[in-house]
PyMOL Python script that loads the backbone (N, CA, C, O; Angstrom):
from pymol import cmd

cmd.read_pdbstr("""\
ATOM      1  N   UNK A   1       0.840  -1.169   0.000  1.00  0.00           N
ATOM      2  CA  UNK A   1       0.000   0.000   0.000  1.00  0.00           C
ATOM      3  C   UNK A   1       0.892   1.242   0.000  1.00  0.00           C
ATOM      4  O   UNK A   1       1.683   1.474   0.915  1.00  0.00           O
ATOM      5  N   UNK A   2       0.762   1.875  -0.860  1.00  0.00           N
ATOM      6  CA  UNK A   2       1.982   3.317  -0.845  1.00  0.00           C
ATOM      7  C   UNK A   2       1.062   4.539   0.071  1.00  0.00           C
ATOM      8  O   UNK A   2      -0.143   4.668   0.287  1.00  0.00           O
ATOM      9  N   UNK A   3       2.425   5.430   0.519  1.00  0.00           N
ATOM     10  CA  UNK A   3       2.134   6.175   1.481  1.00  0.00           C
ATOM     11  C   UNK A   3       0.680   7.384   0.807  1.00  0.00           C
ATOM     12  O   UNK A   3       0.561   7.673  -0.384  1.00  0.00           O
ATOM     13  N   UNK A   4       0.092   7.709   1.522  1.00  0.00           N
ATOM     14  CA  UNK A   4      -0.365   9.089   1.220  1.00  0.00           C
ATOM     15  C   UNK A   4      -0.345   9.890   1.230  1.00  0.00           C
ATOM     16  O   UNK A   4      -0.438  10.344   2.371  1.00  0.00           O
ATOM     17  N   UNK A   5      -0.223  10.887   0.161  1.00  0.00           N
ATOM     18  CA  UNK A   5       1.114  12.093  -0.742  1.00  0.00           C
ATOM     19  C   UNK A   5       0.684  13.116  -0.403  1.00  0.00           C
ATOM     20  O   UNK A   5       0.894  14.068  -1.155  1.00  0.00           O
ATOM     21  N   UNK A   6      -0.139  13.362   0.938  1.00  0.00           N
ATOM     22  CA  UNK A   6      -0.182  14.451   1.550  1.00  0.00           C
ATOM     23  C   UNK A   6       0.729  14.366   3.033  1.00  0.00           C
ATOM     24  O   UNK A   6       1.107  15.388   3.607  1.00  0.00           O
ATOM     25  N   UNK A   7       1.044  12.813   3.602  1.00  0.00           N
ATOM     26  CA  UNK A   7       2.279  13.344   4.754  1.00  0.00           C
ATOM     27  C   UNK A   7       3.453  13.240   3.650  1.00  0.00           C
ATOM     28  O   UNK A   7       4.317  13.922   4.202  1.00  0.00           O
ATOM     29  N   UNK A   8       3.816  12.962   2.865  1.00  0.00           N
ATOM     30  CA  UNK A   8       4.856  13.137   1.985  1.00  0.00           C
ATOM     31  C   UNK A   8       5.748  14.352   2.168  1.00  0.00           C
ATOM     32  O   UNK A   8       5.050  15.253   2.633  1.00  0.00           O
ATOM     33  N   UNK A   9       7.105  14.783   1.980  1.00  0.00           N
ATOM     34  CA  UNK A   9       7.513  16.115   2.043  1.00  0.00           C
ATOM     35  C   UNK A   9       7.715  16.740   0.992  1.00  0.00           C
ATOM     36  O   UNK A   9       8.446  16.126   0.215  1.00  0.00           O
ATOM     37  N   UNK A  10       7.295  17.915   0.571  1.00  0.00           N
ATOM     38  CA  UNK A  10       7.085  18.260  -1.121  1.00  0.00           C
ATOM     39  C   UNK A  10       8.311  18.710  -0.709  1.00  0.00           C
ATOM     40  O   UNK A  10       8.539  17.681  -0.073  1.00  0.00           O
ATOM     41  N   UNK A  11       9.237  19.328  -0.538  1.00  0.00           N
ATOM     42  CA  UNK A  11      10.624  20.212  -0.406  1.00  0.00           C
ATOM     43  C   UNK A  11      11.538  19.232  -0.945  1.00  0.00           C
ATOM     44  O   UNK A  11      11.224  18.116  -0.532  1.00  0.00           O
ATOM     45  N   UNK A  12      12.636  19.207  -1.772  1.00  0.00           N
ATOM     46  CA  UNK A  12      13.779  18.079  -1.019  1.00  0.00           C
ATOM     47  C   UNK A  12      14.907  18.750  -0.309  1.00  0.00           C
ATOM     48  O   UNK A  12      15.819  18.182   0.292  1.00  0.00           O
ATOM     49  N   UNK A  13      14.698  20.248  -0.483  1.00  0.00           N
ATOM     50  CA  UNK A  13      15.397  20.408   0.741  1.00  0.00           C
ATOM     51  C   UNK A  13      15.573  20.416   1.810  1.00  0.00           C
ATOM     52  O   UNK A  13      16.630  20.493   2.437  1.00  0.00           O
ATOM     53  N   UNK A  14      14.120  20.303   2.278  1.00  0.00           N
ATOM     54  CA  UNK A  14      13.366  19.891   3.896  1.00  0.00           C
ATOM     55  C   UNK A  14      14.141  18.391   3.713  1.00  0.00           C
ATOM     56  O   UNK A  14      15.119  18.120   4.410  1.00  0.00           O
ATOM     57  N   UNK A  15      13.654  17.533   2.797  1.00  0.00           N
ATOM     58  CA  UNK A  15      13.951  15.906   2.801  1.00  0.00           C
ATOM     59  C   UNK A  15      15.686  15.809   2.975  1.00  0.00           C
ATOM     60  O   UNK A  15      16.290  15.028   3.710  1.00  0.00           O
ATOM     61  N   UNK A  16      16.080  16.505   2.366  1.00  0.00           N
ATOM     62  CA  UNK A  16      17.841  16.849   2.377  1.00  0.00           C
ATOM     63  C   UNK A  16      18.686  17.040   3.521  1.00  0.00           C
ATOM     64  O   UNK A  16      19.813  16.682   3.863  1.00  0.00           O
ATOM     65  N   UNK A  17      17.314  18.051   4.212  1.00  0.00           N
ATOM     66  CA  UNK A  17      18.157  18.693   5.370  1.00  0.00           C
ATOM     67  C   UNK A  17      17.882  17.888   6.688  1.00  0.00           C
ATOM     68  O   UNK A  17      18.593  17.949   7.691  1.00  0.00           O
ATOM     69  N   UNK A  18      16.368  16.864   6.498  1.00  0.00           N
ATOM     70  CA  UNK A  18      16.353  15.735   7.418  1.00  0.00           C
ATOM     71  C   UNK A  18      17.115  14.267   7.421  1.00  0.00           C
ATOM     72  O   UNK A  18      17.117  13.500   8.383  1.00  0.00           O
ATOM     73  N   UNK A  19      17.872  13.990   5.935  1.00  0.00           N
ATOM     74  CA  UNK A  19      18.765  13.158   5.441  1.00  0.00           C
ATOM     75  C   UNK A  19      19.970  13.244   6.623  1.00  0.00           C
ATOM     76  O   UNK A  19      20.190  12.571   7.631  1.00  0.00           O
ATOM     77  N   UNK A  20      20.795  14.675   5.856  1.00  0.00           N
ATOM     78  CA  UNK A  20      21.902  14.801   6.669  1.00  0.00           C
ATOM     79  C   UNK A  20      22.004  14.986   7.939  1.00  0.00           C
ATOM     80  O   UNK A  20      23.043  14.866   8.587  1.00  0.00           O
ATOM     81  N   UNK A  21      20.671  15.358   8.458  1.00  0.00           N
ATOM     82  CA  UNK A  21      20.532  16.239  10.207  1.00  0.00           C
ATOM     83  C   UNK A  21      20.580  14.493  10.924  1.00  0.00           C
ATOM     84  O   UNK A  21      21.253  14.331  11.942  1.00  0.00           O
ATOM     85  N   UNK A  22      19.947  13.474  10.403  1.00  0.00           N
ATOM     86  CA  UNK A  22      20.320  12.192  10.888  1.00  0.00           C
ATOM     87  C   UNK A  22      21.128  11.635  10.770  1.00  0.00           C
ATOM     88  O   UNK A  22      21.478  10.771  11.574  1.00  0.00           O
ATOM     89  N   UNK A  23      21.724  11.925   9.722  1.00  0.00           N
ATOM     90  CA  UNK A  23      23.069  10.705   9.596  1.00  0.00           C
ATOM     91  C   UNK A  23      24.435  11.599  10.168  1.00  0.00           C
ATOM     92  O   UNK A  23      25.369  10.992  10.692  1.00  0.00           O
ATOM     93  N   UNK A  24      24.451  12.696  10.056  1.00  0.00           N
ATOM     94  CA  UNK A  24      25.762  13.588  10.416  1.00  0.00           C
ATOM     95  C   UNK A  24      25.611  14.044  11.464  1.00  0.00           C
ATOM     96  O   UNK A  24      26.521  14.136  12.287  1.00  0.00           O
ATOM     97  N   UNK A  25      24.034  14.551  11.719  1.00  0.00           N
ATOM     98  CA  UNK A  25      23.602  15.211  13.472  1.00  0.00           C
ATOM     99  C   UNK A  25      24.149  13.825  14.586  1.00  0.00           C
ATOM    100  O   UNK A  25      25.073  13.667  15.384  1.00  0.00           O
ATOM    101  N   UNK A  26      23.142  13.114  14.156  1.00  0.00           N
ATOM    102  CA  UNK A  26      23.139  11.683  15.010  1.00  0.00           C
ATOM    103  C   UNK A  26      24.153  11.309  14.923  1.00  0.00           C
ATOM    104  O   UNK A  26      24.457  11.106  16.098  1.00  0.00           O
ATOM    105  N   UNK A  27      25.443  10.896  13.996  1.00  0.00           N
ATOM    106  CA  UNK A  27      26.443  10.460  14.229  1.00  0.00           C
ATOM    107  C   UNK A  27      27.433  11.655  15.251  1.00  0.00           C
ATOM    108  O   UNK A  27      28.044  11.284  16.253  1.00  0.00           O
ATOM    109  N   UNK A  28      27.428  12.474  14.969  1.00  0.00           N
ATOM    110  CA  UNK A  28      28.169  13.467  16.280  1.00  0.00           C
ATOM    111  C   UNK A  28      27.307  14.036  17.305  1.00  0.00           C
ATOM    112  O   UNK A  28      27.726  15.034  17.892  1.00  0.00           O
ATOM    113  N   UNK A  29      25.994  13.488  17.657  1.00  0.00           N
ATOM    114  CA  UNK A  29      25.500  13.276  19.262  1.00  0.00           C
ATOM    115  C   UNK A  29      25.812  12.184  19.717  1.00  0.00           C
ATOM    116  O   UNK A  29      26.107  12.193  20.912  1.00  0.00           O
ATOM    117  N   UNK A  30      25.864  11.060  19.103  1.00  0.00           N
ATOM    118  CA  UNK A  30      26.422   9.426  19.151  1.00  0.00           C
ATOM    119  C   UNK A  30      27.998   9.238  19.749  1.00  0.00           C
ATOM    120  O   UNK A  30      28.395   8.715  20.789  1.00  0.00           O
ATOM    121  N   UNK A  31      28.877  10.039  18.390  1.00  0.00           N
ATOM    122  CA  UNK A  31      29.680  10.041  19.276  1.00  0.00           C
ATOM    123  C   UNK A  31      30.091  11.010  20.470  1.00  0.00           C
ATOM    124  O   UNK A  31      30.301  10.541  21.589  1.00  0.00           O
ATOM    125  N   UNK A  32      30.161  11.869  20.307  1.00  0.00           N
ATOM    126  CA  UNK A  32      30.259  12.881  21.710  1.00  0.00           C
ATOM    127  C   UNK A  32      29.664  12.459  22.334  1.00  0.00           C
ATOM    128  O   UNK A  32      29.392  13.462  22.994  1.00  0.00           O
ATOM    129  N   UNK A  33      28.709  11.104  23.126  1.00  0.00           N
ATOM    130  CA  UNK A  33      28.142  10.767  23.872  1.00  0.00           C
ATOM    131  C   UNK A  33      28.934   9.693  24.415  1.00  0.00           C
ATOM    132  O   UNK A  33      28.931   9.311  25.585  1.00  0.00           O
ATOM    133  N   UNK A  34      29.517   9.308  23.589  1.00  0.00           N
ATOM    134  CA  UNK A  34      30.262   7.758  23.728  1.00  0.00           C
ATOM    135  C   UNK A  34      31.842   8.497  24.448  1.00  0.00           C
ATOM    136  O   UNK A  34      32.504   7.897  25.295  1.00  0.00           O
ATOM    137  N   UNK A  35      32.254  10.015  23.838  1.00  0.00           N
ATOM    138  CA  UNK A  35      33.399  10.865  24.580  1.00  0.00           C
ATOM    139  C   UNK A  35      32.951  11.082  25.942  1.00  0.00           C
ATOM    140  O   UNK A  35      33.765  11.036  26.864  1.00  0.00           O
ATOM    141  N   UNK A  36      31.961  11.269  26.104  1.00  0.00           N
ATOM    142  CA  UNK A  36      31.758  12.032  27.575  1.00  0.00           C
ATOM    143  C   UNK A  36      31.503  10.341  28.575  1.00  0.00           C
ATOM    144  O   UNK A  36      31.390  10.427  29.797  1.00  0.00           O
ATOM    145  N   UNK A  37      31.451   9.162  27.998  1.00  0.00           N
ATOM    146  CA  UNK A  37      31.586   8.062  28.670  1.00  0.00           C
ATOM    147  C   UNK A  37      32.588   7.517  29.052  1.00  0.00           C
ATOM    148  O   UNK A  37      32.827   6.735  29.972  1.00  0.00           O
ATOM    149  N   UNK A  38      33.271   8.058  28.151  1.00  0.00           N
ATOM    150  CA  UNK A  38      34.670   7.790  27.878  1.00  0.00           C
ATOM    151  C   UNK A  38      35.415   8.522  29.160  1.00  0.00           C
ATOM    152  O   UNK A  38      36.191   7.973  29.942  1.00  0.00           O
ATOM    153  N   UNK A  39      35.084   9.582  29.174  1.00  0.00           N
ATOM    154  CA  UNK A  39      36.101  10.496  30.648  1.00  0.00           C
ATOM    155  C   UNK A  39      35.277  10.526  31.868  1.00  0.00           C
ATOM    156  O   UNK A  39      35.647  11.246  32.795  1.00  0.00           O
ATOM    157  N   UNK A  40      34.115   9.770  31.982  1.00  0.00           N
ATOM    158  CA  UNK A  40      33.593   9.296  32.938  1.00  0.00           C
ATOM    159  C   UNK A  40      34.134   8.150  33.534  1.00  0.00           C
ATOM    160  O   UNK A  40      34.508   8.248  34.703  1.00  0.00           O
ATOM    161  N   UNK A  41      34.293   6.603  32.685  1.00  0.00           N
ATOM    162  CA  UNK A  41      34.702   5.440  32.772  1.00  0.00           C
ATOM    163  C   UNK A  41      35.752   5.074  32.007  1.00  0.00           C
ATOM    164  O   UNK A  41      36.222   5.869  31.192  1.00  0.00           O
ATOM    165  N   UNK A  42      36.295   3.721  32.186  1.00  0.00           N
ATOM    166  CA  UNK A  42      37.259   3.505  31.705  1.00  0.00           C
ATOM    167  C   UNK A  42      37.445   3.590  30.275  1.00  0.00           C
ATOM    168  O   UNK A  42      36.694   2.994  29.503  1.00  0.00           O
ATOM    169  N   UNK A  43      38.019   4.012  30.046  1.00  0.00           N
ATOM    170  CA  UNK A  43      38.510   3.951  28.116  1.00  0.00           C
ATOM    171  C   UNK A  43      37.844   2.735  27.087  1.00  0.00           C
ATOM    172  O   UNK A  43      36.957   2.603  26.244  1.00  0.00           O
ATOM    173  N   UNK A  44      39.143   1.790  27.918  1.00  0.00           N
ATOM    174  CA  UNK A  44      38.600   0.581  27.154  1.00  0.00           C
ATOM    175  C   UNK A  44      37.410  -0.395  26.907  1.00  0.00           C
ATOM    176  O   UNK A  44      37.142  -1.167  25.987  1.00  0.00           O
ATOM    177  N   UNK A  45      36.734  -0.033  28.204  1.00  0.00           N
ATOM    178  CA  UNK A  45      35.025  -0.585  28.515  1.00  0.00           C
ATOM    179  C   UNK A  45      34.376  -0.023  27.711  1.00  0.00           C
ATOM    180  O   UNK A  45      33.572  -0.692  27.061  1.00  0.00           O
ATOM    181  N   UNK A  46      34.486   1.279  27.493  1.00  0.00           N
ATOM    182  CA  UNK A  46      33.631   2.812  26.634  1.00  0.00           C
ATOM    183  C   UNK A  46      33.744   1.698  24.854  1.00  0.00           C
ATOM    184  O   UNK A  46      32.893   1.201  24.116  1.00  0.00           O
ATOM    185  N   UNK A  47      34.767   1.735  24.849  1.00  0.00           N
ATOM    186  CA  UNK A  47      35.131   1.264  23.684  1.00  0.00           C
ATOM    187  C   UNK A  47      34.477  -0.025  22.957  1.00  0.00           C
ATOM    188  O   UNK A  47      33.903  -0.125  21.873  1.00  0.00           O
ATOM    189  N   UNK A  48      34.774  -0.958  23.947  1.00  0.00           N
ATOM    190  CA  UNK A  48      33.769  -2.396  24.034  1.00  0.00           C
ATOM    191  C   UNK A  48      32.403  -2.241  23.542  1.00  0.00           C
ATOM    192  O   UNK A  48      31.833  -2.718  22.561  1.00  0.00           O
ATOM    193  N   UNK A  49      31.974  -1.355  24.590  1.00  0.00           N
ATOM    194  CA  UNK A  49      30.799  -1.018  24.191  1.00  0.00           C
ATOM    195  C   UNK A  49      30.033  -0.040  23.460  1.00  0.00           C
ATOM    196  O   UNK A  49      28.820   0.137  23.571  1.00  0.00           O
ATOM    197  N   UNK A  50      30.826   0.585  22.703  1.00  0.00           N
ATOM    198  CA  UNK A  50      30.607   1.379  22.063  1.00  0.00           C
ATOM    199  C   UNK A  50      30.084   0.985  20.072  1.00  0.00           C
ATOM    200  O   UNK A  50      29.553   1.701  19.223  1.00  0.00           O
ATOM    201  N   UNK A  51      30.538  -0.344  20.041  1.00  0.00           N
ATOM    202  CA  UNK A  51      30.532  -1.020  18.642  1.00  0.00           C
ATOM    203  C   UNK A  51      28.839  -1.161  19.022  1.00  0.00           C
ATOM    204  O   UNK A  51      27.971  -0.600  18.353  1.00  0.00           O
ATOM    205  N   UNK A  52      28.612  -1.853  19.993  1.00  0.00           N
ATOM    206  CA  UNK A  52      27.128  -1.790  20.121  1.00  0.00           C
ATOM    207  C   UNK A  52      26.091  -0.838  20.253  1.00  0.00           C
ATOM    208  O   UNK A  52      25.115  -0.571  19.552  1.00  0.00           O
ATOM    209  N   UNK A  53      26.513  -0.408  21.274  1.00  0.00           N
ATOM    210  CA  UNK A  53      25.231   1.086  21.901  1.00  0.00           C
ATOM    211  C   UNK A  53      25.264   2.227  20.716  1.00  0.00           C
ATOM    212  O   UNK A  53      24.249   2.862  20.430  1.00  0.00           O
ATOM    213  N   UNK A  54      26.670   2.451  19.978  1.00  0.00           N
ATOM    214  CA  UNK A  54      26.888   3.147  19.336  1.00  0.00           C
ATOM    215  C   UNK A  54      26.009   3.146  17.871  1.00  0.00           C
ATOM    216  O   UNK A  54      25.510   4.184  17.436  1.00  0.00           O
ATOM    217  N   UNK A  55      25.904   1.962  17.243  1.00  0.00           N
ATOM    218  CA  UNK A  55      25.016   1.608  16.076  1.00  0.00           C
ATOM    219  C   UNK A  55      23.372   1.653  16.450  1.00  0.00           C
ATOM    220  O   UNK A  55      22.414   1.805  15.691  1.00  0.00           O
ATOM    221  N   UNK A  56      23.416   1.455  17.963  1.00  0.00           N
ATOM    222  CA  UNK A  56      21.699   1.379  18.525  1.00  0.00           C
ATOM    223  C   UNK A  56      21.084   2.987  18.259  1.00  0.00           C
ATOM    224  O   UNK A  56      20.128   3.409  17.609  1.00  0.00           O
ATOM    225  N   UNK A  57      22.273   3.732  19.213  1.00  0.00           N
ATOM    226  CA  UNK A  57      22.066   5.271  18.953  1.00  0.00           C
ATOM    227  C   UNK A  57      21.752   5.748  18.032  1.00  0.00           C
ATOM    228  O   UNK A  57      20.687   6.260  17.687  1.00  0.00           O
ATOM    229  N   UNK A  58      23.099   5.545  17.344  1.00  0.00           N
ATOM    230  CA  UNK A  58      22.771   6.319  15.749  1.00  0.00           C
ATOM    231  C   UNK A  58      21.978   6.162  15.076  1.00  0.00           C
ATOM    232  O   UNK A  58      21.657   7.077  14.317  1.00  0.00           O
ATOM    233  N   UNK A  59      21.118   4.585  15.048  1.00  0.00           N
ATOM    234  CA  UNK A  59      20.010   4.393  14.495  1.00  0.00           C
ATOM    235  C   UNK A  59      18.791   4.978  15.219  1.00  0.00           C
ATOM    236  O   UNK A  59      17.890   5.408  14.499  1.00  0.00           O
ATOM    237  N   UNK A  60      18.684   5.032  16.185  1.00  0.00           N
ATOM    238  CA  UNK A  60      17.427   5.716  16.978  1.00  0.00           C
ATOM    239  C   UNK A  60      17.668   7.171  16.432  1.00  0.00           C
ATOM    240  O   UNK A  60      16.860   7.701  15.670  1.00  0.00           O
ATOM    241  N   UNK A  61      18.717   7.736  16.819  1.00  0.00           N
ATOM    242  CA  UNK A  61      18.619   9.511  16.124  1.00  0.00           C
ATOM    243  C   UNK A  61      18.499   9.634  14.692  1.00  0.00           C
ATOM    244  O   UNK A  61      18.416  10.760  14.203  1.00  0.00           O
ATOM    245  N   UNK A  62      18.485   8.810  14.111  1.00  0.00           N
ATOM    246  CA  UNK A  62      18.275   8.746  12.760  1.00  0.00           C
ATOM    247  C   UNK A  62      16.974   9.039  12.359  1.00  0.00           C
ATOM    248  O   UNK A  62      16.508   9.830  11.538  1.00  0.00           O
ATOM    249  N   UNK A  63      16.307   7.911  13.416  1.00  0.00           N
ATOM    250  CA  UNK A  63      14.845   7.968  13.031  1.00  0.00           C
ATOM    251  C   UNK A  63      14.040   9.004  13.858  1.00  0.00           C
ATOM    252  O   UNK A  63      13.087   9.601  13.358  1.00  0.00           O
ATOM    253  N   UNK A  64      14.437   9.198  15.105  1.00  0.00           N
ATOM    254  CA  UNK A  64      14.060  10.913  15.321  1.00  0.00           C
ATOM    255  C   UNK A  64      13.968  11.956  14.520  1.00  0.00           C
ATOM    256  O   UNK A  64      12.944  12.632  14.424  1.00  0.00           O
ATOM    257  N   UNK A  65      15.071  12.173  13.858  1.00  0.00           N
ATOM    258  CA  UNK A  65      15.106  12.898  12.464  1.00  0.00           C
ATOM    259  C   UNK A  65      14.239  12.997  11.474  1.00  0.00           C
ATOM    260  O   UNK A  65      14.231  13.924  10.665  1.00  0.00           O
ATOM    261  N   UNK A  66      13.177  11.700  11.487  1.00  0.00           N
ATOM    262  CA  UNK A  66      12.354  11.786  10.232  1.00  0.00           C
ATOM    263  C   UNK A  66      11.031  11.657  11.009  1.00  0.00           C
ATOM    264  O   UNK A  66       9.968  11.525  10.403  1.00  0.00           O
ATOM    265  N   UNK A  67      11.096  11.695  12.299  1.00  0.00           N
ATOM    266  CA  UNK A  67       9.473  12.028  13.224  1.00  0.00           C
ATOM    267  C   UNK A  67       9.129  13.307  13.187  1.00  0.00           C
ATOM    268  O   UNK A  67       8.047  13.770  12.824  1.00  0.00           O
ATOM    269  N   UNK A  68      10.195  13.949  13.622  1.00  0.00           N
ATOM    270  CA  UNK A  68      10.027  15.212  14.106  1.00  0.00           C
ATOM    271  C   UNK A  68       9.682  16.319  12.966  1.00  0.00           C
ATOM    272  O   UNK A  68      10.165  16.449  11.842  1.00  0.00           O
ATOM    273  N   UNK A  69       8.962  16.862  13.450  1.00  0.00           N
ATOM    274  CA  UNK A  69       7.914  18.030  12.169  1.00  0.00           C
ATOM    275  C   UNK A  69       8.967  18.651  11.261  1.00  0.00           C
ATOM    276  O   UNK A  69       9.286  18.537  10.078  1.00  0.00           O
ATOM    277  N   UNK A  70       9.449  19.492  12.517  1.00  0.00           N
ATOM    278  CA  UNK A  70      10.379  20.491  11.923  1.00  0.00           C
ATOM    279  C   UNK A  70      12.102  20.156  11.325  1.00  0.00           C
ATOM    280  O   UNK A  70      12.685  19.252  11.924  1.00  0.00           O
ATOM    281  N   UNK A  71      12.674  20.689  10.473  1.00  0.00           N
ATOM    282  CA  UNK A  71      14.173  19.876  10.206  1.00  0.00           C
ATOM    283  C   UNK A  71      14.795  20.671  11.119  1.00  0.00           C
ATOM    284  O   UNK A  71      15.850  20.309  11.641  1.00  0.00           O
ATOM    285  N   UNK A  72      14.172  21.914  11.429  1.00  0.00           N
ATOM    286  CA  UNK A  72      15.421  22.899  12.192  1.00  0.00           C
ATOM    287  C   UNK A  72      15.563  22.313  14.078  1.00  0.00           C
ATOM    288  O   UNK A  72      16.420  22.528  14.935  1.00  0.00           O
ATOM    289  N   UNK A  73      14.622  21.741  14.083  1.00  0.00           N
ATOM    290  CA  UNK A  73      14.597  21.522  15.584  1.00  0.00           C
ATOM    291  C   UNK A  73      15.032  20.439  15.593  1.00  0.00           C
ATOM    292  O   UNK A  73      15.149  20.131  16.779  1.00  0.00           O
ATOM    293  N   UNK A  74      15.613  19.011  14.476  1.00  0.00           N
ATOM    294  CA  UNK A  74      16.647  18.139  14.838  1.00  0.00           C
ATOM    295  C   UNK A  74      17.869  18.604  14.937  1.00  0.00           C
ATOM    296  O   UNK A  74      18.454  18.145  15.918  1.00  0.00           O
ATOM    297  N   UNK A  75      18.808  19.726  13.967  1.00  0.00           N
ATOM    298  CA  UNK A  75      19.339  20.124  13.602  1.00  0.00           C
ATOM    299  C   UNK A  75      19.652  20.931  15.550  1.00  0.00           C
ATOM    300  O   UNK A  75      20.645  20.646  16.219  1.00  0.00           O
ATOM    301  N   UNK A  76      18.870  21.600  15.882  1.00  0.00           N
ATOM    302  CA  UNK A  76      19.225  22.385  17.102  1.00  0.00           C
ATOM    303  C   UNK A  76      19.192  21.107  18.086  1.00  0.00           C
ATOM    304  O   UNK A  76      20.056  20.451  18.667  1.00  0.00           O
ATOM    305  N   UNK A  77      18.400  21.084  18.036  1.00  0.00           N
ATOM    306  CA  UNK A  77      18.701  19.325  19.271  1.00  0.00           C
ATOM    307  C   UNK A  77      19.782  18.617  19.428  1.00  0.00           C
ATOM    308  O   UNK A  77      20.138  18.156  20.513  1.00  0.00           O
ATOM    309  N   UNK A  78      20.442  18.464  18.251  1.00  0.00           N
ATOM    310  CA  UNK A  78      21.775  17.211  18.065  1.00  0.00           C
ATOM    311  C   UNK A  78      22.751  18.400  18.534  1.00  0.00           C
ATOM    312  O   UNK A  78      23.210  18.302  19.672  1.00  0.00           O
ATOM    313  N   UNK A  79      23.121  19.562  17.721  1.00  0.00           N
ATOM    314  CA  UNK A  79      23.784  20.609  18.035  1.00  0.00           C
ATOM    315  C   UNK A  79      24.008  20.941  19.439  1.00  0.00           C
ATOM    316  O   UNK A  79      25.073  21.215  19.993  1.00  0.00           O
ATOM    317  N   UNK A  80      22.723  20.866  19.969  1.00  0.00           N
ATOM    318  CA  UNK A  80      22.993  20.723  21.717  1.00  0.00           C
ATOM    319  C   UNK A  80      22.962  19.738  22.667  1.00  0.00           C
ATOM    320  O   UNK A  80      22.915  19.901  23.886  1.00  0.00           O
ATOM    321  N   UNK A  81      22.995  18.529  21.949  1.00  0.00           N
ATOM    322  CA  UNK A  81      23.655  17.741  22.555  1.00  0.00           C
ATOM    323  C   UNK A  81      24.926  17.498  22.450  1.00  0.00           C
ATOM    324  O   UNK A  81      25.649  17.434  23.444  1.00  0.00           O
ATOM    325  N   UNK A  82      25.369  17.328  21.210  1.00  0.00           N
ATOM    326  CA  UNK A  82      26.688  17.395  20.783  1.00  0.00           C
ATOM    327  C   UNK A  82      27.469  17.888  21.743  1.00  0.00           C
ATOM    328  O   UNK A  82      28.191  17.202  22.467  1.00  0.00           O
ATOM    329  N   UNK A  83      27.300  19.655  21.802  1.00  0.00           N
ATOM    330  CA  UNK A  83      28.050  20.451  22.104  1.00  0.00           C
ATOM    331  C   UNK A  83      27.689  19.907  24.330  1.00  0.00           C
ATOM    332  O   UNK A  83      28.586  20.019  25.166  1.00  0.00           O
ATOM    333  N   UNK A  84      26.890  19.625  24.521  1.00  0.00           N
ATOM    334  CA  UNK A  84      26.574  19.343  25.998  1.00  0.00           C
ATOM    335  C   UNK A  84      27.174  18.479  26.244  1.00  0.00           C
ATOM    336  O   UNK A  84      28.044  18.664  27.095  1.00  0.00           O
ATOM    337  N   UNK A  85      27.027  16.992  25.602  1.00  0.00           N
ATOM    338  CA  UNK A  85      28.343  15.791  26.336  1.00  0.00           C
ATOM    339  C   UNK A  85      29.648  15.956  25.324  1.00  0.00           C
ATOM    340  O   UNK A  85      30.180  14.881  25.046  1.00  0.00           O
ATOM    341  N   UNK A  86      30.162  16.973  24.814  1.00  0.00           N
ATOM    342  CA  UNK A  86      31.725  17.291  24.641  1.00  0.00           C
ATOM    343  C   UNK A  86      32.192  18.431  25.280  1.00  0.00           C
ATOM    344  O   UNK A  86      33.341  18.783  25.013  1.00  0.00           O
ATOM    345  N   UNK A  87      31.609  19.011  25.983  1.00  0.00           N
ATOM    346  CA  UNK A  87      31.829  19.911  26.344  1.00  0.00           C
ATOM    347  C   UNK A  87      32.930  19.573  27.926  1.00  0.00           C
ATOM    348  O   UNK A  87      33.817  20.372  28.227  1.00  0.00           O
ATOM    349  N   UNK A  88      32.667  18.357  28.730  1.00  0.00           N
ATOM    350  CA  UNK A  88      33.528  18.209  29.951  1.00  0.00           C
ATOM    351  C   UNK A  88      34.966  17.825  28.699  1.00  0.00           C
ATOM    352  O   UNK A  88      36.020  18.327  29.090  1.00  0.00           O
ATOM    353  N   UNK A  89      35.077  17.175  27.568  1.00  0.00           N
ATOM    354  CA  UNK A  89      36.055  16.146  27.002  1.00  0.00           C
ATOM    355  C   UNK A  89      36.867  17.270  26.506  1.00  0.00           C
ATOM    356  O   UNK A  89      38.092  17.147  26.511  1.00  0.00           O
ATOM    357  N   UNK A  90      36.275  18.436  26.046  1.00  0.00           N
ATOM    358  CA  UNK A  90      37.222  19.969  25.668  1.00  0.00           C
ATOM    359  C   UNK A  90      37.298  20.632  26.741  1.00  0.00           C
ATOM    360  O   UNK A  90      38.037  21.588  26.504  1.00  0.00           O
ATOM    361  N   UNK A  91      36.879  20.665  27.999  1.00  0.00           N
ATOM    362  CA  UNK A  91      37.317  21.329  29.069  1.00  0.00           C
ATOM    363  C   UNK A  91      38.590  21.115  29.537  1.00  0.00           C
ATOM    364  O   UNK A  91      39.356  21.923  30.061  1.00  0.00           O
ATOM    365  N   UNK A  92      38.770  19.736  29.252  1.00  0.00           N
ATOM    366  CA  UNK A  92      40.027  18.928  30.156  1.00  0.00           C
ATOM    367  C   UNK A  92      41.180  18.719  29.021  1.00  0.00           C
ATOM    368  O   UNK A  92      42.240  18.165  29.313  1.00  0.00           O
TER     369      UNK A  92
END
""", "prot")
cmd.dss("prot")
cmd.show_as("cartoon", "prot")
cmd.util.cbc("prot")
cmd.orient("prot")
């Protein structure tokens, strides 16, 4: 059954800018999340577990990205997360 072409996004720059805001947003809230675990706990544990939790993440913010109404408010969201768990890893 194909979707109905009114939730569809007529823009592709809206579609463009929710593309990259998941795969590039989410991959640097993902990792800067996995940094700020990192100078919490041990290195190498962070690491271990990071092949896992890390692919779980990125896939969940991915798909946040294409829930959420607006593209600008994934785009500010990841941005402040990003910048919130890297922020102790550039302090030090």
């Amino acid at each position: 059954m194909p979707a109905n072409p009114k939730y569809l996004t007529k823009s592709p720059w809206t579609r463009l800018s929710r593309i990259l805001a998941g795969t590039l947003g989410g991959y640097t809230a993902m990792i800067s999340f996995h940094l700020l675990l990192a100078k919490l706990f041990p290195a190498a544990k962070v690491v271990a577990t990071a092949f896992f939790t890390g692919y779980l993440m990125w896939a969940v913010l991915l798909l946040i990205a294409f829930i959420t109404p607006k593209p600008w408010q994934v785009w500010l969201a990841y941005a402040g997360l990003t910048l919130l768990c890297s922020l102790p890893y550039l302090i030090s």
